[in-house]
Structure formats: C-alpha cells, structure tokens
ROSE-219385 format. One record per residue: residue in three letters; x, y, z of N, C-alpha, C, O in turn. Coordinates in steps of 0.001 Angstrom, whole numbers, plus 524288, in hexadecimal, padded with zeros to 5 digits. Layout:
# ROSE-219385
   resn   n_east   n_north    n_up   ca_east   ca_north   ca_up   c_east   c_north    c_up   o_east   o_north    o_up
    ALA        X         Y       Z         X          Y       Z        X         Y       Z        X         Y       Z
...
END
This chain:
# ROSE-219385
   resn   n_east   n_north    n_up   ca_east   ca_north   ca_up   c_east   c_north    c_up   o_east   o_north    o_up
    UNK    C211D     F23D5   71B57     C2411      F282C   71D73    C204B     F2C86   71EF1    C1C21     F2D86   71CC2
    UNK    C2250     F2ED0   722CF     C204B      F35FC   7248B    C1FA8     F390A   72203    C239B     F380E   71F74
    UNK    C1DC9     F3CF5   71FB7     C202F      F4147   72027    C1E4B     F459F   72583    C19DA     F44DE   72730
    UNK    C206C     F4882   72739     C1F71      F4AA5   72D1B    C2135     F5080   72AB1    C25A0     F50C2   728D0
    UNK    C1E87     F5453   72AAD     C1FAA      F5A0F   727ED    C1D9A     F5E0F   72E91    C1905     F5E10   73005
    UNK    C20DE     F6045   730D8     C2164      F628B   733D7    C228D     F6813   73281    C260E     F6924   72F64
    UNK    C1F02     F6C83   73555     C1E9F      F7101   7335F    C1E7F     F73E0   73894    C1C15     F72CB   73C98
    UNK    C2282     F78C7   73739     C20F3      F7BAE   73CDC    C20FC     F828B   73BF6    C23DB     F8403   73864
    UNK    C1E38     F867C   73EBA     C1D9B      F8A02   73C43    C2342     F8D35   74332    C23E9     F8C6E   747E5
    UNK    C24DD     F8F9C   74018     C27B4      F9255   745E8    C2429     F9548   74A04    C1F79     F958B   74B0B
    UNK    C29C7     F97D3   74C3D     C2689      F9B60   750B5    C2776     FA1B5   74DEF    C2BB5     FA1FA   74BB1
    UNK    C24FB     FA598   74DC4     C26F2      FA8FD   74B7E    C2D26     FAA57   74CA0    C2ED5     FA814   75085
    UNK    C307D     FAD4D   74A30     C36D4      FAE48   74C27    C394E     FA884   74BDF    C3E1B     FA861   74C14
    UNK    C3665     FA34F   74B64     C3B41      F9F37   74CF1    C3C98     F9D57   7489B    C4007     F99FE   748F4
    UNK    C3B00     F9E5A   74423     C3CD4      F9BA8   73E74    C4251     F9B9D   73E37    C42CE     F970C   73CCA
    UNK    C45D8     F9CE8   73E77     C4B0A      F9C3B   73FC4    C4C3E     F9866   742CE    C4D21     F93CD   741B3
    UNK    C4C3D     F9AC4   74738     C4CDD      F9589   74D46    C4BBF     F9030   74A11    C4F35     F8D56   74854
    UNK    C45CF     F8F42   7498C     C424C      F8A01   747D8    C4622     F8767   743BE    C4865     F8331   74446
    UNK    C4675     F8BB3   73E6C     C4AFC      F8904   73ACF    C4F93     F86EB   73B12    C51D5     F843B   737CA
    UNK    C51AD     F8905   7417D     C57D6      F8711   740B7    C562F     F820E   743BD    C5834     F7DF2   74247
    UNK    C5255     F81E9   74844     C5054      F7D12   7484D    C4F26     F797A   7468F    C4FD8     F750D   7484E
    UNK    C4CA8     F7AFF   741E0     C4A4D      F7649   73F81    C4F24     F74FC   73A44    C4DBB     F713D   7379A
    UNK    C52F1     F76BD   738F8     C5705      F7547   735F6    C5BA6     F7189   73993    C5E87     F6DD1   73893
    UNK    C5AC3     F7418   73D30     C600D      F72C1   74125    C5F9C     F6DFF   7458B    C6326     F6B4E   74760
    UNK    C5A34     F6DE7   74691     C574F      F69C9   74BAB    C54FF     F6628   74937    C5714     F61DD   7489B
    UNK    C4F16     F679B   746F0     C4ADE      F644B   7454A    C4C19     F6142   7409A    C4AC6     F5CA3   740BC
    UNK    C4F05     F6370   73B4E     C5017      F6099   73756    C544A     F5C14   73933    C533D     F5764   738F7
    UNK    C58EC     F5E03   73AFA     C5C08      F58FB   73CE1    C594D     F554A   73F93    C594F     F50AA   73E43
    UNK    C5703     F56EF   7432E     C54DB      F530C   74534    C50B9     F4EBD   7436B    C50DB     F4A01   7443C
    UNK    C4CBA     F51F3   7408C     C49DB      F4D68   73EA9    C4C5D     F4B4F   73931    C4A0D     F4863   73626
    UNK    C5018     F4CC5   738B0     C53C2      F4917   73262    C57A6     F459C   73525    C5B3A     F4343   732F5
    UNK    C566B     F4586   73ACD     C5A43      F4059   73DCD    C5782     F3DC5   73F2B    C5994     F3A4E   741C9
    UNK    C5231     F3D53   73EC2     C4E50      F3931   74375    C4E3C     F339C   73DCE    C4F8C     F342B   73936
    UNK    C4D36     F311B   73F2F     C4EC1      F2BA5   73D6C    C48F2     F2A44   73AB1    C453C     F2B94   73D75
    UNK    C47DD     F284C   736AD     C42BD      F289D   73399    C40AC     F2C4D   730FD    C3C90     F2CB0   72E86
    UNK    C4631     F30BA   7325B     C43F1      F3654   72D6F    C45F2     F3500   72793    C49B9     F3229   726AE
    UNK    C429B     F37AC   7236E     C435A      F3558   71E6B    C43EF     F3878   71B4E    C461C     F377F   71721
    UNK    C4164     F3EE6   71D0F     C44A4      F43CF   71B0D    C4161     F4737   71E42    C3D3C     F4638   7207C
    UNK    C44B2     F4C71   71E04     C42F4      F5068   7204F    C432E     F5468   71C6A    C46DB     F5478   71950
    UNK    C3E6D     F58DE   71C35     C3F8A      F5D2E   718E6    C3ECA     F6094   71C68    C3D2E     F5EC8   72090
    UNK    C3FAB     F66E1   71C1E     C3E18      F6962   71E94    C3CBA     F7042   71ACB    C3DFA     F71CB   71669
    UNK    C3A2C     F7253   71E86     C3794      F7758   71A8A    C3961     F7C60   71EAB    C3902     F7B9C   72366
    UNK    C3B44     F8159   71CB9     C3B14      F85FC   72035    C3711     F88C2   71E04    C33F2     F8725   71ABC
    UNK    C375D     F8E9B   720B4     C3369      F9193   71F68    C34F9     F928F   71931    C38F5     F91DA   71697
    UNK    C3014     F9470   71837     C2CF5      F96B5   710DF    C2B64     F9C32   71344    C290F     F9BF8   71777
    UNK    C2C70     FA18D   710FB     C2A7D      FA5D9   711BA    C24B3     FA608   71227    C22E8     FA9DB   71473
    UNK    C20EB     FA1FB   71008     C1C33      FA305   711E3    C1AD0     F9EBC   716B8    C164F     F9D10   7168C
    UNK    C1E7C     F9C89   71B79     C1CD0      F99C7   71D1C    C2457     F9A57   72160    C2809     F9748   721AC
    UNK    C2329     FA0B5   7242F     C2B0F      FA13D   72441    C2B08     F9E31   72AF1    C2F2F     F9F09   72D37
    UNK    C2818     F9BCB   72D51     C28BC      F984E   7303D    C269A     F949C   731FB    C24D4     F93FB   73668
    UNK    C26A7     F91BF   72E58     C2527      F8C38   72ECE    C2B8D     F887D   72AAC    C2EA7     F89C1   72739
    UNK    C2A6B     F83BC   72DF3     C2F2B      F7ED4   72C03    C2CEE     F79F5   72CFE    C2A6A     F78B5   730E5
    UNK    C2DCD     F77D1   729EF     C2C2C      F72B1   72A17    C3026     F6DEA   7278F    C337E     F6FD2   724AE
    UNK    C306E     F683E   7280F     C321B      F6475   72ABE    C2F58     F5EE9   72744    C2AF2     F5DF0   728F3
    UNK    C3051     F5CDC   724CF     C2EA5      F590F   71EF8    C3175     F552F   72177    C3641     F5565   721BD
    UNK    C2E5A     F50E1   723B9     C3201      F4C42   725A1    C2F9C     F46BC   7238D    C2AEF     F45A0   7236D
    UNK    C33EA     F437A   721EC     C31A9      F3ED3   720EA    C33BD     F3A2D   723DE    C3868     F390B   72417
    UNK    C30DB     F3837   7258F     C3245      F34AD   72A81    C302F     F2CBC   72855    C2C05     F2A9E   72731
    UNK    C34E1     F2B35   728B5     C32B4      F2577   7275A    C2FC9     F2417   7285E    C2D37     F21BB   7250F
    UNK    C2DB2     F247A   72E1F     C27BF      F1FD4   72F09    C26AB     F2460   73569    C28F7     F27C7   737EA
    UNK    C21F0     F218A   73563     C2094      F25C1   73AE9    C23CB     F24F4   73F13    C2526     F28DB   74189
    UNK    C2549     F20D7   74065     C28F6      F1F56   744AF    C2D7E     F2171   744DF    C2FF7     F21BD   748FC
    UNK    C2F35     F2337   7405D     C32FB      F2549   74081    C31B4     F2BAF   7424F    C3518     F2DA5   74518
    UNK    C2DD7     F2E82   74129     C2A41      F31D9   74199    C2BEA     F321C   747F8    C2F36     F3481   74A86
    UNK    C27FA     F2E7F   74904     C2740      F2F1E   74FE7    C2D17     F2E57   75199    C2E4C     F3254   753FF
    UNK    C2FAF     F2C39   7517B     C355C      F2D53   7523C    C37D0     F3151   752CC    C3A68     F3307   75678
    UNK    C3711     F327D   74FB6     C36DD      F3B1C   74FE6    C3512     F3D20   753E2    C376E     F3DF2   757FD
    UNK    C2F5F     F3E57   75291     C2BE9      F3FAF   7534B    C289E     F3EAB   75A3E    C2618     F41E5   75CC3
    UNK    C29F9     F38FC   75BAB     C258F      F3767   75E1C    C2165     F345B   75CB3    C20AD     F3230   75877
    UNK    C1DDF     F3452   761B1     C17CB      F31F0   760BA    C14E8     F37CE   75EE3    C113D     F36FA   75BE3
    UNK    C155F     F3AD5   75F7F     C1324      F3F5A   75E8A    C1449     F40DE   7590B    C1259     F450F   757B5
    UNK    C17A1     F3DCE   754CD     C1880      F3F82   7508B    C1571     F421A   74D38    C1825     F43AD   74991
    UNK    C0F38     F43C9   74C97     C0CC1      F45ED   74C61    C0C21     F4C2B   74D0E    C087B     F4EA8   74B27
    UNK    C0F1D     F4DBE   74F3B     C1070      F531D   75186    C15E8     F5524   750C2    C1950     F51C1   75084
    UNK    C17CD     F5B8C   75034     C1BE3      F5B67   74D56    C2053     F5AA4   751F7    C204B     F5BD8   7569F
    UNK    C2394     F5880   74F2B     C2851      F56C0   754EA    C2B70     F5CA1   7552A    C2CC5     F5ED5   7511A
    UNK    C2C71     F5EE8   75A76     C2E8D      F6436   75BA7    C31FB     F6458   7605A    C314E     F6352   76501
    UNK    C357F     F65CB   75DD2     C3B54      F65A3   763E5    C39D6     F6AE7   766AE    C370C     F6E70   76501
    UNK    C3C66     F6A81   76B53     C3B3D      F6EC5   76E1F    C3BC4     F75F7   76C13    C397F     F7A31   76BBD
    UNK    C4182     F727E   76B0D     C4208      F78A3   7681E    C402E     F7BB8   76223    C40B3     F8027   76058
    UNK    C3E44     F77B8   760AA     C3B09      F79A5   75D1A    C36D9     F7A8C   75D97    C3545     F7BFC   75948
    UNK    C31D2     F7AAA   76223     C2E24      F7A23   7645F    C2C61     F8334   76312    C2938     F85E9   760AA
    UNK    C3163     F83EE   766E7     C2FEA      F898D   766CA    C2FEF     F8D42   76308    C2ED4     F91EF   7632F
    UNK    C319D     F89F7   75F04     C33D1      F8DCA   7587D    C3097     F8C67   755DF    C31D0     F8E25   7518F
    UNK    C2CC0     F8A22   75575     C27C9      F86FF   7537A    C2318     F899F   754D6    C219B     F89CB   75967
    UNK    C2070     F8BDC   750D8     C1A36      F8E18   75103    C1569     F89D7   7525A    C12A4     F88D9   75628
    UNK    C1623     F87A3   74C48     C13E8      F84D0   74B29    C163A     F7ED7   749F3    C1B05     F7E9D   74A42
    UNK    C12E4     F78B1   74846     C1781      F7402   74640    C0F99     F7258   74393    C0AF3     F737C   74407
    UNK    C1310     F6F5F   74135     C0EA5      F6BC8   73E1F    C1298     F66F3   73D6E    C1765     F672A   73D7C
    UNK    C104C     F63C8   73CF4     C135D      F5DA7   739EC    C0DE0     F5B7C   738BA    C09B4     F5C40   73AFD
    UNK    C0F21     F5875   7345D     C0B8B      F5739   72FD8    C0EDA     F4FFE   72D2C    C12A0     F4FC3   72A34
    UNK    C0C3C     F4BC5   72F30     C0E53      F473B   72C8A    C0CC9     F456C   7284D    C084E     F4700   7278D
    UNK    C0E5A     F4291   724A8     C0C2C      F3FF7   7200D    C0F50     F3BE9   71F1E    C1405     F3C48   72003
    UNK    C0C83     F362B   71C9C     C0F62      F335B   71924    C11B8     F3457   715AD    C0FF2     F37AA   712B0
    UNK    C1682     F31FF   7149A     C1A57      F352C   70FC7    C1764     F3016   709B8    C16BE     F2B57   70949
    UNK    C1696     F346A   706A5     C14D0      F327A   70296    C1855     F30AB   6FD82    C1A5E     F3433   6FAF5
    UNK    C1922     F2B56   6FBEE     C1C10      F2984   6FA63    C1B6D     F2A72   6F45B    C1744     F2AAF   6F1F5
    UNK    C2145     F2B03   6F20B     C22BB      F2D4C   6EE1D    C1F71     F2BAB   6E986    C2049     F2D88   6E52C
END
C-alpha cells in the first residue's frame, strides 16, 4: 500500500474559501476513487494558521495513477483550487505494516 500525504500552504485571505473546498470538493472526491483505503485530513494549528494537509492510503500504485495519472508524482490540483493555493508539497511512502 501508499501512503500519499499532500500538503498545501494557502494564498494569504483564502483560508476560508480553500477550507470549504477542501471539506466540500477534494475530500469527497478522493474517498470515491476506487483503491482508496483511508483518507485523513488536517486543518490549520495556530502555529501553522494556513496550511492543510491530506493522509491518503491507496492500495497499490495503480490504483494511485488512476487518480492521479502518469504524473502521480506531483500533487494532483483541480482548477479551482489552483488559485487558493500558495504553496502544495506531496510526499509518498510505503505503508509500514503493523
């Protein structure tokens, strides 16, 4: 399994906007793509009041690129979340068994 941890810092003023986005757009959506195995997600921490991030565990890479693409490597971004977005990081790892 994946794990795929996606991090994004806002635009100044959009922490609102971004949040109802990412509760309302991005979580549904990637808890419907087919090979997801859980999703967590993080809002802002007063020492860190815009940034959110995105804890995904994905069965196998294919299922990954399914998502994702051939480009799965890079963080996947819809249009409209493009402009409410400062910064993104995504970061993969093998999920380490219990």
């Amino acid at each position: 399994m994946i794990v795929r941890v996606f991090r994004v810092i806002t635009q100044p003023g959009k922490r609102a906007e971004f949040e109802d986005f990412f509760r309302n757009t991005a979580m549904p959506l990637v808890k419907s793509q087919p090979g997801i195995v859980s999703v967590t997600a993080g809002t802002p921490r007063p020492e860190t009041p815009d940034e959110f991030c995105m804890v995904m565990v994905w069965r196998d890479l294919d299922a990954l690129k399914a998502f994702a693409g051939q480009d799965w490597r890079n963080p996947h971004i819809l249009p409209e979340e493009a402009v409410l977005v400062r910064e993104r990081f995504i970061h993969h790892y093998e999920l380490a068994e219990r």
